[in-house]
Jmol script that loads the backbone (N, CA, C; Angstrom):
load data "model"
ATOM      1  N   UNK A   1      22.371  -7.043 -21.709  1.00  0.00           N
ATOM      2  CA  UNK A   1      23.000  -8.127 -22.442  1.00  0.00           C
ATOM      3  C   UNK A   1      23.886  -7.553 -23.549  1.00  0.00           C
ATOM      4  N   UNK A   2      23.386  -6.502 -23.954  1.00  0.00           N
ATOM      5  CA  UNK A   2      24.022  -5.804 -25.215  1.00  0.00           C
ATOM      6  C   UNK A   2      25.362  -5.402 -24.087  1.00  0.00           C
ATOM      7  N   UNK A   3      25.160  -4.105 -23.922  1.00  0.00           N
ATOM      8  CA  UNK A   3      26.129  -3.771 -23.269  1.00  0.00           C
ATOM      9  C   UNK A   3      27.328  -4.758 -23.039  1.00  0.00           C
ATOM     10  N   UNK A   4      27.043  -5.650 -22.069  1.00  0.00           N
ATOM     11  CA  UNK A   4      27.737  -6.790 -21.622  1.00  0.00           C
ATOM     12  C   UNK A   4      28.926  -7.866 -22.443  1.00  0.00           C
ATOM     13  N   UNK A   5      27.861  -7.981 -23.603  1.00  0.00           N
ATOM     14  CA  UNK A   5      28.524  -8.596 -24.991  1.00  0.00           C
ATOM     15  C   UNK A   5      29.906  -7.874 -25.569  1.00  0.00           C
ATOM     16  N   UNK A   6      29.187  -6.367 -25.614  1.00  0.00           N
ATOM     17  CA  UNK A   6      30.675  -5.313 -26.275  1.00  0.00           C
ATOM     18  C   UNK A   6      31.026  -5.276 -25.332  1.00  0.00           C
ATOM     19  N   UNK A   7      31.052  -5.523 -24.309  1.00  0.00           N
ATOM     20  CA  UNK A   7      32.283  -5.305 -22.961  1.00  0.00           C
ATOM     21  C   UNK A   7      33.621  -6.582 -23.522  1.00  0.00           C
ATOM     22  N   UNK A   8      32.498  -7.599 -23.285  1.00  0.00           N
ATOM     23  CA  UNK A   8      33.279  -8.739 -23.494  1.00  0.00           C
ATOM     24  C   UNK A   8      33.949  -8.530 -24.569  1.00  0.00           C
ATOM     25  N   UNK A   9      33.489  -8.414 -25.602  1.00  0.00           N
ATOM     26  CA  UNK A   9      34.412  -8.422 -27.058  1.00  0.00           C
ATOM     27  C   UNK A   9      35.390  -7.526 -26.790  1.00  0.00           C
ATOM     28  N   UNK A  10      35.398  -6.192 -26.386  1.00  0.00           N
ATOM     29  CA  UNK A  10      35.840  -5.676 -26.729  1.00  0.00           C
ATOM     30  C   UNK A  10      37.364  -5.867 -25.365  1.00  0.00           C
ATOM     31  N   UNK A  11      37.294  -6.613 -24.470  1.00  0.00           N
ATOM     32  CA  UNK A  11      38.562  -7.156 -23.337  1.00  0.00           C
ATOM     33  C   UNK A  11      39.067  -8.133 -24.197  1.00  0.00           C
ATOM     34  N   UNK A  12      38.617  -8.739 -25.491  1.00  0.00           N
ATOM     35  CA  UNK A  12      39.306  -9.808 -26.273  1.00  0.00           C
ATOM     36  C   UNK A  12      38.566 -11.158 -25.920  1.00  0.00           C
ATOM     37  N   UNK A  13      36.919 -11.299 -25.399  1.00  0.00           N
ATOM     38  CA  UNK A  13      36.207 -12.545 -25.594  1.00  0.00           C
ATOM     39  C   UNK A  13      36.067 -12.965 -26.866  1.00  0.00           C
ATOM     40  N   UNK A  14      35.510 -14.255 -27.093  1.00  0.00           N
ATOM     41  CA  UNK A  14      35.176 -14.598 -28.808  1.00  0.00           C
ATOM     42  C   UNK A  14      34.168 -14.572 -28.492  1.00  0.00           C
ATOM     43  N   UNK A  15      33.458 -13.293 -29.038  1.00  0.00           N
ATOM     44  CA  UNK A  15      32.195 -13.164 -29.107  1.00  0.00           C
ATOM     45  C   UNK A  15      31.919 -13.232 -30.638  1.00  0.00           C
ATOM     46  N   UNK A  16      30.854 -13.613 -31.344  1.00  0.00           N
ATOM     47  CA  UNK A  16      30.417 -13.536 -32.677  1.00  0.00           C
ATOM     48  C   UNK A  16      29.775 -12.229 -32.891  1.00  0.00           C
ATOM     49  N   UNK A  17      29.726 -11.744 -34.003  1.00  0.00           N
ATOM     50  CA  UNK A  17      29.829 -10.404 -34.686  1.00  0.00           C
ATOM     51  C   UNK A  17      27.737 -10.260 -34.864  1.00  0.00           C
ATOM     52  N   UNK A  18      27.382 -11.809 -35.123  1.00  0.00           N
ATOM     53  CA  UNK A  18      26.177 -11.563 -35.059  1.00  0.00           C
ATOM     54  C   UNK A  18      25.656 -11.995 -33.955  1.00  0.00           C
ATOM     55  N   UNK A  19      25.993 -12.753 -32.870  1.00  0.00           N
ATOM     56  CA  UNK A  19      25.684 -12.797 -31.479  1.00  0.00           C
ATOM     57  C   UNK A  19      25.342 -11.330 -31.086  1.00  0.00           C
ATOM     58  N   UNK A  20      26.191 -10.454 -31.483  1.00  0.00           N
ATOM     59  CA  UNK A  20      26.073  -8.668 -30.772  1.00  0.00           C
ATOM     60  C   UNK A  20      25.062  -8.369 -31.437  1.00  0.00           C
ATOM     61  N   UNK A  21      24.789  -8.552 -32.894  1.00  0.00           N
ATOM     62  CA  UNK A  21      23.896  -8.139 -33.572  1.00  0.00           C
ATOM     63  C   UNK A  21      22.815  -8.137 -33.220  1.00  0.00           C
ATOM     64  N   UNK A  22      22.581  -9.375 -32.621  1.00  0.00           N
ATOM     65  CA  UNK A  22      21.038  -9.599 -32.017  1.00  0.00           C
ATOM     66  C   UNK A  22      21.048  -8.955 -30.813  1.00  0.00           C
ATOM     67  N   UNK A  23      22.036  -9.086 -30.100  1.00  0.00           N
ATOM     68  CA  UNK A  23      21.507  -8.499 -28.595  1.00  0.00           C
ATOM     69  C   UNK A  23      21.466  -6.719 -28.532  1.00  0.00           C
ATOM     70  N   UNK A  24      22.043  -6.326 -29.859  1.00  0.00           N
ATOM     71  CA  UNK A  24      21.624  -5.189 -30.151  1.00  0.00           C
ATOM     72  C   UNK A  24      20.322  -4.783 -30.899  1.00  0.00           C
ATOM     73  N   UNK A  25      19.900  -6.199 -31.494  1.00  0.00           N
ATOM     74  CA  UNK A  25      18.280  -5.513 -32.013  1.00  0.00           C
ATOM     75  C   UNK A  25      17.192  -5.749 -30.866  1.00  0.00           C
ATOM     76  N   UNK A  26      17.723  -6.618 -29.833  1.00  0.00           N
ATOM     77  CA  UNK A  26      16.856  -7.110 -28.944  1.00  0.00           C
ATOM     78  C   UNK A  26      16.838  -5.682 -27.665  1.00  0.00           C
ATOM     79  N   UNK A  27      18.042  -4.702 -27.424  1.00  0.00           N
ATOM     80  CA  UNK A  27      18.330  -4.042 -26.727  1.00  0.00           C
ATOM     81  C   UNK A  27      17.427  -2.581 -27.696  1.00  0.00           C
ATOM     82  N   UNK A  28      17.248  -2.577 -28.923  1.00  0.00           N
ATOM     83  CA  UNK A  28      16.697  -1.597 -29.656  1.00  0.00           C
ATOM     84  C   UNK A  28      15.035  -1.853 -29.229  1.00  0.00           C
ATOM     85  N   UNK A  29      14.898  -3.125 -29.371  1.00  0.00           N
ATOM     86  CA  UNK A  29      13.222  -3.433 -29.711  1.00  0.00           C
ATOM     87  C   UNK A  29      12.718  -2.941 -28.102  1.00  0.00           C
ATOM     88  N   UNK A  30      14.044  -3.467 -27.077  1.00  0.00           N
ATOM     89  CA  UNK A  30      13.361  -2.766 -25.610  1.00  0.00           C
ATOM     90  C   UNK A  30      13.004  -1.671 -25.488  1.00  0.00           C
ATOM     91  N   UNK A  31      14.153  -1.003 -26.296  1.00  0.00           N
ATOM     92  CA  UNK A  31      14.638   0.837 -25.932  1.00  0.00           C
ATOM     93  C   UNK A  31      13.151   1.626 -26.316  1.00  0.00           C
ATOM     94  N   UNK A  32      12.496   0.928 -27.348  1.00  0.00           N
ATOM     95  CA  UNK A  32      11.463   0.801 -28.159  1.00  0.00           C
ATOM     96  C   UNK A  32      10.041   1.162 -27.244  1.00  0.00           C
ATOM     97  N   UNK A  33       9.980  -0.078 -27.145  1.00  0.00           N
ATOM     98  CA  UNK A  33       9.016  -0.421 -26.235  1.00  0.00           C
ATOM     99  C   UNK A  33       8.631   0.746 -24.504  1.00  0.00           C
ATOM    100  N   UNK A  34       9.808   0.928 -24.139  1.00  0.00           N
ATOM    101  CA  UNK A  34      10.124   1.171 -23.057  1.00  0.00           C
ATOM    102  C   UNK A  34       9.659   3.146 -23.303  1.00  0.00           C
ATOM    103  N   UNK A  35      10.276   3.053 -24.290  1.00  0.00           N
ATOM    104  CA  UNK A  35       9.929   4.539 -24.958  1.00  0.00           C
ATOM    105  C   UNK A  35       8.675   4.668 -25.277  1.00  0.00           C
ATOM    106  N   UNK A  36       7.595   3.724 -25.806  1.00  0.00           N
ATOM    107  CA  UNK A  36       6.205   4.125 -26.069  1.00  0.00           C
ATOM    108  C   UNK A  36       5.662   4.125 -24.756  1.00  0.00           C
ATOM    109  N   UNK A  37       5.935   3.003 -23.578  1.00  0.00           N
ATOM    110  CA  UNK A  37       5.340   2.765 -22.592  1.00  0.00           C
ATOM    111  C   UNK A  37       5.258   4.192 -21.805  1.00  0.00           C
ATOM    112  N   UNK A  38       6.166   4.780 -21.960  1.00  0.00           N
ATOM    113  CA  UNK A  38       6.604   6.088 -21.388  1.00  0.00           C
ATOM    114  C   UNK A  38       5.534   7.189 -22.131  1.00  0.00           C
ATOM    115  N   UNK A  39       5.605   7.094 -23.155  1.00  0.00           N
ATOM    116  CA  UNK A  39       4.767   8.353 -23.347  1.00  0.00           C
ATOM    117  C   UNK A  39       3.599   8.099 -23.237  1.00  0.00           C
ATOM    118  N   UNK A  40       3.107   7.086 -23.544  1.00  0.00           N
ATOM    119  CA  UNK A  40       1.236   6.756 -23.625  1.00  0.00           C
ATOM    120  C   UNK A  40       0.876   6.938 -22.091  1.00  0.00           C
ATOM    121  N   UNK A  41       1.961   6.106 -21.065  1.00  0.00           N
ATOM    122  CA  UNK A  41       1.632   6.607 -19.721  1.00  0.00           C
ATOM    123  C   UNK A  41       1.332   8.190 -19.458  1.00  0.00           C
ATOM    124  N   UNK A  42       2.637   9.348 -19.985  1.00  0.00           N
ATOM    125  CA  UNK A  42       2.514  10.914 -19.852  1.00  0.00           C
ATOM    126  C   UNK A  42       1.359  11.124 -20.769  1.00  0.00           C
ATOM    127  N   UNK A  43       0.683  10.593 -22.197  1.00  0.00           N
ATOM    128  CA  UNK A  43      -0.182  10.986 -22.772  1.00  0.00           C
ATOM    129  C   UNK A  43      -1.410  10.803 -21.979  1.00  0.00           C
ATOM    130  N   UNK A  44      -1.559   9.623 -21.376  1.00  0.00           N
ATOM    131  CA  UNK A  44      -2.746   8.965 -20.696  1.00  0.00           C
ATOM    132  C   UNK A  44      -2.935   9.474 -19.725  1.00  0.00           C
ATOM    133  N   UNK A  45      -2.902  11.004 -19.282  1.00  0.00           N
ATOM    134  CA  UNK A  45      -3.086  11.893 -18.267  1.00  0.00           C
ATOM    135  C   UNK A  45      -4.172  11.915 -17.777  1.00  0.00           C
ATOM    136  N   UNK A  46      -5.462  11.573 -18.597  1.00  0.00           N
ATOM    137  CA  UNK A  46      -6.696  12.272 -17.973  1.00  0.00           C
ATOM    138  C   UNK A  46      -7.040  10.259 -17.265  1.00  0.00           C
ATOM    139  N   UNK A  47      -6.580   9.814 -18.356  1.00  0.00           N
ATOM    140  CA  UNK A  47      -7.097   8.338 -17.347  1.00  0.00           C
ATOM    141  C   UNK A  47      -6.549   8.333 -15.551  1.00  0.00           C
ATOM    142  N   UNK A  48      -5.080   8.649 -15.921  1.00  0.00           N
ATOM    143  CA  UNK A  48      -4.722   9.057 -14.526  1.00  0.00           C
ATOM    144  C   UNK A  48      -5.289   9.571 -13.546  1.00  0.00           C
ATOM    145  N   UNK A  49      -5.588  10.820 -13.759  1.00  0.00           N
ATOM    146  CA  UNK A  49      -6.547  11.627 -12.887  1.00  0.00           C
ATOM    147  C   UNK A  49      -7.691  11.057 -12.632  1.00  0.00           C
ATOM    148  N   UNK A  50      -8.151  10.394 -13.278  1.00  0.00           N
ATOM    149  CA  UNK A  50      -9.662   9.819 -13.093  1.00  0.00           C
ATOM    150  C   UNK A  50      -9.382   8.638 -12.128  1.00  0.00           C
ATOM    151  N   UNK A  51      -8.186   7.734 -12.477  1.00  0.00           N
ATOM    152  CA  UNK A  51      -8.383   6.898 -11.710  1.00  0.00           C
ATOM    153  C   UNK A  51      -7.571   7.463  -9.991  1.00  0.00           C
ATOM    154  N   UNK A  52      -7.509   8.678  -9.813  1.00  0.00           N
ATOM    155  CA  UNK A  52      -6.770   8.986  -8.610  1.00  0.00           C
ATOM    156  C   UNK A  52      -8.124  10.116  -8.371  1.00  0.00           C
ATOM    157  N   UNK A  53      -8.880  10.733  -8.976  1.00  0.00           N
ATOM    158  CA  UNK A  53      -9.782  10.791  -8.290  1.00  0.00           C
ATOM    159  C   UNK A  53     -10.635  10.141  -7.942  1.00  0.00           C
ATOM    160  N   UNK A  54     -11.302   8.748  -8.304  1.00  0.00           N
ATOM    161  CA  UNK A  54     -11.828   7.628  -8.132  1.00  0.00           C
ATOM    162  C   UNK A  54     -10.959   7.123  -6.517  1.00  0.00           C
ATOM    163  N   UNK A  55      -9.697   6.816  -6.917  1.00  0.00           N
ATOM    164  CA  UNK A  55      -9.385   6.509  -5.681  1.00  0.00           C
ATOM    165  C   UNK A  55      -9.443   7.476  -4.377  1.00  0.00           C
ATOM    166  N   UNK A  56      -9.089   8.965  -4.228  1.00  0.00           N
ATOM    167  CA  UNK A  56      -9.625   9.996  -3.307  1.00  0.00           C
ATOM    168  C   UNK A  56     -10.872   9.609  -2.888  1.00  0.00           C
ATOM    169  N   UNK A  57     -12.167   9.483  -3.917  1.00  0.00           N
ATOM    170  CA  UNK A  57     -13.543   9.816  -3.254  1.00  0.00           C
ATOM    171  C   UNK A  57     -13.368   8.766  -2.627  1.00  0.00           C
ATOM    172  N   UNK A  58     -13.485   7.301  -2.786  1.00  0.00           N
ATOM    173  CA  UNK A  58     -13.400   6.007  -2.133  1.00  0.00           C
ATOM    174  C   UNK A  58     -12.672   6.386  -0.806  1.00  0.00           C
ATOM    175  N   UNK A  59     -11.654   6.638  -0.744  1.00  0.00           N
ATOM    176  CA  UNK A  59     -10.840   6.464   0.125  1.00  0.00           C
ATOM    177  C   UNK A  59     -11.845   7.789   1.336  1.00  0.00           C
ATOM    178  N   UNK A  60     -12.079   8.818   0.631  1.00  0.00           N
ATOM    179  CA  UNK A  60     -12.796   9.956   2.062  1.00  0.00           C
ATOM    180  C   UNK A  60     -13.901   9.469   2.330  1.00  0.00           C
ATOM    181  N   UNK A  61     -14.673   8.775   1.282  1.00  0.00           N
ATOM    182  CA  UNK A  61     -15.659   7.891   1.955  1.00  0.00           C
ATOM    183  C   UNK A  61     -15.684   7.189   3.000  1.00  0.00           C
ATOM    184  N   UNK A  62     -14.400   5.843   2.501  1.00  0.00           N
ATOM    185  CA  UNK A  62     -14.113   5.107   3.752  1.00  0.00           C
ATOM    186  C   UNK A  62     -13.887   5.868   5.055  1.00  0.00           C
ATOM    187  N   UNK A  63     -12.905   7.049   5.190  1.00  0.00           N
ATOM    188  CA  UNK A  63     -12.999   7.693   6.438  1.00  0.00           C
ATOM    189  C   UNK A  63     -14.240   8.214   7.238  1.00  0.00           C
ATOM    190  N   UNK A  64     -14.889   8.649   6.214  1.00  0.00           N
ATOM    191  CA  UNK A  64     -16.600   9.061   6.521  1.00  0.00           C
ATOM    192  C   UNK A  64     -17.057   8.143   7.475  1.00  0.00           C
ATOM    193  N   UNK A  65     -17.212   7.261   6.866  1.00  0.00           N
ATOM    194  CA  UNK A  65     -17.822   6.021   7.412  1.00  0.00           C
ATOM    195  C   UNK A  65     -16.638   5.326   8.986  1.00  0.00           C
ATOM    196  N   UNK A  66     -15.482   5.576   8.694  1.00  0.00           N
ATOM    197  CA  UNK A  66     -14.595   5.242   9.806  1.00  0.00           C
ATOM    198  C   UNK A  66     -15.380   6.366  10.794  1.00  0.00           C
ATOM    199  N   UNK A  67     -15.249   7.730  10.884  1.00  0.00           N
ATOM    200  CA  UNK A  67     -15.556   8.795  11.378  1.00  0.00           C
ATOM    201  C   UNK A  67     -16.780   8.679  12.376  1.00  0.00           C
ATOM    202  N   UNK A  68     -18.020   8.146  11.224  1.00  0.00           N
ATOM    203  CA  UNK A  68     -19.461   7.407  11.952  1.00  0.00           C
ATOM    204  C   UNK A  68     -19.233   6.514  12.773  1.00  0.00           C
ATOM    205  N   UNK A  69     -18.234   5.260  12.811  1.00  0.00           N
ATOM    206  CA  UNK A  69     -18.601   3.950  13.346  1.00  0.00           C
ATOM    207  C   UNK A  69     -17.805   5.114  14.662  1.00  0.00           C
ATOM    208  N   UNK A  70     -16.455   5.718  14.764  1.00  0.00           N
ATOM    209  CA  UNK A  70     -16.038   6.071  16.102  1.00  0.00           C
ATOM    210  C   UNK A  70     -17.083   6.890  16.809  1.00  0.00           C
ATOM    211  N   UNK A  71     -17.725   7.608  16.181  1.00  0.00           N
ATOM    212  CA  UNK A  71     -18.898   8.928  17.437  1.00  0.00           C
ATOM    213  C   UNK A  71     -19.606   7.949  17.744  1.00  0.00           C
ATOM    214  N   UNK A  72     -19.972   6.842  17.116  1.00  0.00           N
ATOM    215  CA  UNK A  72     -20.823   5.853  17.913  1.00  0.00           C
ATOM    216  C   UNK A  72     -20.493   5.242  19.113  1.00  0.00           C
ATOM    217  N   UNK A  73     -18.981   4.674  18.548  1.00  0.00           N
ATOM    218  CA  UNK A  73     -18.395   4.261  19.620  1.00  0.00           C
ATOM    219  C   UNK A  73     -17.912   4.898  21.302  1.00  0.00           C
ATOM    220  N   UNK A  74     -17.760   6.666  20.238  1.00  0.00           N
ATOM    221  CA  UNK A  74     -17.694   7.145  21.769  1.00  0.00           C
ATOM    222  C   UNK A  74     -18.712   7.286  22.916  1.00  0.00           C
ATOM    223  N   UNK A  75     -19.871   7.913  21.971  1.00  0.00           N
ATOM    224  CA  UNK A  75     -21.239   8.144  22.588  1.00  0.00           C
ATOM    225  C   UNK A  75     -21.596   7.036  23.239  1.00  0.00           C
ATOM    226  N   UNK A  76     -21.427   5.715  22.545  1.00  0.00           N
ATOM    227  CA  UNK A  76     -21.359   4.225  23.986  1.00  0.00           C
ATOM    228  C   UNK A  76     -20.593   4.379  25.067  1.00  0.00           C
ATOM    229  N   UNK A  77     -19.441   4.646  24.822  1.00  0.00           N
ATOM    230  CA  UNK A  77     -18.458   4.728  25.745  1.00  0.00           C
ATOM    231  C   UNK A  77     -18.445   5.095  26.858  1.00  0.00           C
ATOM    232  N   UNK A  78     -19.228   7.090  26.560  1.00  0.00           N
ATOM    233  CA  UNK A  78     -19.447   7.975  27.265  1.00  0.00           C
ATOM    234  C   UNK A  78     -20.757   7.678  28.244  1.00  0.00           C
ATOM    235  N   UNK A  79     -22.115   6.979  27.714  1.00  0.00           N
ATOM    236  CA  UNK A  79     -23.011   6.474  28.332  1.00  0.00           C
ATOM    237  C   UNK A  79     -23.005   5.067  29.457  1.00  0.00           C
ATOM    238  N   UNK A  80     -21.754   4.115  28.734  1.00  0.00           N
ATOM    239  CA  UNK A  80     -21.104   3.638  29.646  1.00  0.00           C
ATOM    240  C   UNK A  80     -20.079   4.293  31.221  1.00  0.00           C
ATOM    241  N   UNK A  81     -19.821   5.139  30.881  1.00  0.00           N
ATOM    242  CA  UNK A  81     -19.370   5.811  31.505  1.00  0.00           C
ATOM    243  C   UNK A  81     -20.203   6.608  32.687  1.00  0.00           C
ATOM    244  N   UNK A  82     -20.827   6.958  32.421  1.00  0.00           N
ATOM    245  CA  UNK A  82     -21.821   7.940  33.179  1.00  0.00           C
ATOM    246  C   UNK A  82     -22.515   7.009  33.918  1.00  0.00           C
ATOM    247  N   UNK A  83     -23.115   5.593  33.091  1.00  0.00           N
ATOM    248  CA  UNK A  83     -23.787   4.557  34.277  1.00  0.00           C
ATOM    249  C   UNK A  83     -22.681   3.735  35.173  1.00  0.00           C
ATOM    250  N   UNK A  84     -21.798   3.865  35.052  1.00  0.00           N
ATOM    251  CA  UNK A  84     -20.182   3.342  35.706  1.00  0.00           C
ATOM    252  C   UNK A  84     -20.500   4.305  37.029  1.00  0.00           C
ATOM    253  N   UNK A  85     -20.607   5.817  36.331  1.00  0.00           N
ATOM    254  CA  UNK A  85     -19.865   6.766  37.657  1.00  0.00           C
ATOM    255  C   UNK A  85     -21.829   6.371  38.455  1.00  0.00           C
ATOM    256  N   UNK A  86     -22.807   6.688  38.197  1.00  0.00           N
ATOM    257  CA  UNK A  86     -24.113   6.275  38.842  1.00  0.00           C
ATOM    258  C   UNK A  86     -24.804   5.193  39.519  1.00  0.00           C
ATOM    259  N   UNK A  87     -23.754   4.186  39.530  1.00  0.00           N
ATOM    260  CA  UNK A  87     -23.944   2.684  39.783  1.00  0.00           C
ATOM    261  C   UNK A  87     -23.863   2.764  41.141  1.00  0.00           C
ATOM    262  N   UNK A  88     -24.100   2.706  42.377  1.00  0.00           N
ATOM    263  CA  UNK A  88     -24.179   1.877  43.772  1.00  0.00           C
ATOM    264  C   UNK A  88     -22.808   1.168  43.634  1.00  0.00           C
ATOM    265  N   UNK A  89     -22.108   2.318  44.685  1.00  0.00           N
ATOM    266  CA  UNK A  89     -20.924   1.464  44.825  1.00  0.00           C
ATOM    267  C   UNK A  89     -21.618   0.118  46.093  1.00  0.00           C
ATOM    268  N   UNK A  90     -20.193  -1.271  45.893  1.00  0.00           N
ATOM    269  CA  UNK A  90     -21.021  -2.258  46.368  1.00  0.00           C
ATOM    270  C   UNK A  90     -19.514  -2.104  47.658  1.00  0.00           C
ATOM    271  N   UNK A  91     -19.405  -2.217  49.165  1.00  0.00           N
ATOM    272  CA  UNK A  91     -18.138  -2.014  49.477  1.00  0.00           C
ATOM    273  C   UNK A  91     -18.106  -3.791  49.798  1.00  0.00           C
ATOM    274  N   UNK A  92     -16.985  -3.917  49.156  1.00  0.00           N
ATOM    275  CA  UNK A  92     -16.353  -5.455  49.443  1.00  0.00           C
ATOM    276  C   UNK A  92     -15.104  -5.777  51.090  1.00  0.00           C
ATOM    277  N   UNK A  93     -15.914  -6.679  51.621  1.00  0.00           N
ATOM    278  CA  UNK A  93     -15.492  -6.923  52.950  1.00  0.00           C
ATOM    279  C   UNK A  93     -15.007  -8.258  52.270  1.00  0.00           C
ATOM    280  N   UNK A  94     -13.486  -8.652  52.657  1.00  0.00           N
ATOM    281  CA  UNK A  94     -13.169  -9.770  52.278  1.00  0.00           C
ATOM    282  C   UNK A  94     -13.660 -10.711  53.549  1.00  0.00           C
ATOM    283  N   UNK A  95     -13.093 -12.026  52.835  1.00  0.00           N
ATOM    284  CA  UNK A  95     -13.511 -13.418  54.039  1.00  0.00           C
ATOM    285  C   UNK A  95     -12.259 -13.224  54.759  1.00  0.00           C
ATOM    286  N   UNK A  96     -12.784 -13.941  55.891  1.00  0.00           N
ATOM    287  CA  UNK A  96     -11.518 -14.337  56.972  1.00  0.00           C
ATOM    288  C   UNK A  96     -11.162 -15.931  57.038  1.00  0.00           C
ATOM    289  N   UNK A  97     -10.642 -16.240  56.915  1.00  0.00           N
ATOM    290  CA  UNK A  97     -10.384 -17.834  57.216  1.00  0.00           C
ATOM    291  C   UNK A  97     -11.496 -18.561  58.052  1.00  0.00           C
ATOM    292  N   UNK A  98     -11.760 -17.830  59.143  1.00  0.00           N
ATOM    293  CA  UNK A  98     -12.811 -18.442  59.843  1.00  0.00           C
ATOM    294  C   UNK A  98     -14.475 -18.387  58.895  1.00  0.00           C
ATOM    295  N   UNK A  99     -14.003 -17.396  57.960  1.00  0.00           N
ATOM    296  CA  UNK A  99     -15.569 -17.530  56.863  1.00  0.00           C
ATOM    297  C   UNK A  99     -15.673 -18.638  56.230  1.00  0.00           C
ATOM    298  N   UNK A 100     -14.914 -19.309  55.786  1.00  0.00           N
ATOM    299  CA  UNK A 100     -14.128 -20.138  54.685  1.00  0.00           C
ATOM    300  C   UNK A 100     -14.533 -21.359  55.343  1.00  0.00           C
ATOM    301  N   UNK A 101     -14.586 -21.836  56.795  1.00  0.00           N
ATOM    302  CA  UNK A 101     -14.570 -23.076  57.631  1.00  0.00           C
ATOM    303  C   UNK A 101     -16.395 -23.568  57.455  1.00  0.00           C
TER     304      UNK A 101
END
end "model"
wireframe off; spacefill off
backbone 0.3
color backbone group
């Protein structure tokens, strides 16, 4: 908005002298703000880490546990499998029309 204002004024808008004023204390109070937010984030290092190692363990956990539910799943699979291949094949003779009557 600041910016924008001295653009304007300065192509020959009627801008007011304290219209800029403000959008220059309002563009300071951001610059401000924006600047503490910044460092307390780089200061706040160890919270960081904590909360990204917090998120790591969670997260290898969850795989852990993904990891368990699949060997289960295979070991079914595989036992399915083995009574598949051991089963009595059944040989299928279709009908003839004359079965059907």
């Amino acid at each position: 908005d600041f910016d924008c204002k001295r653009r304007r004024q300065a192509k020959g808008s009627n801008i007011a002298d304290d219209e800029i004023r403000q959008a220059e204390e309002k563009f300071a109070e951001s610059l401000h703000l924006a600047q503490m937010g910044m460092f307390n984030l780089l200061e706040n290092d160890v919270e960081q880490i904590s909360q990204m190692t917090s998120f790591a363990e969670a997260l290898y956990e969850y795989h852990q546990q993904c990891t368990e539910i699949m060997r289960t799943v295979v070991e079914n699979l595989q036992e399915k499998k083995v009574e598949a291949a051991n089963r009595p094949k059944v040989e299928f003779v279709p009908k003839t029309l004359a079965d059907l009557h």
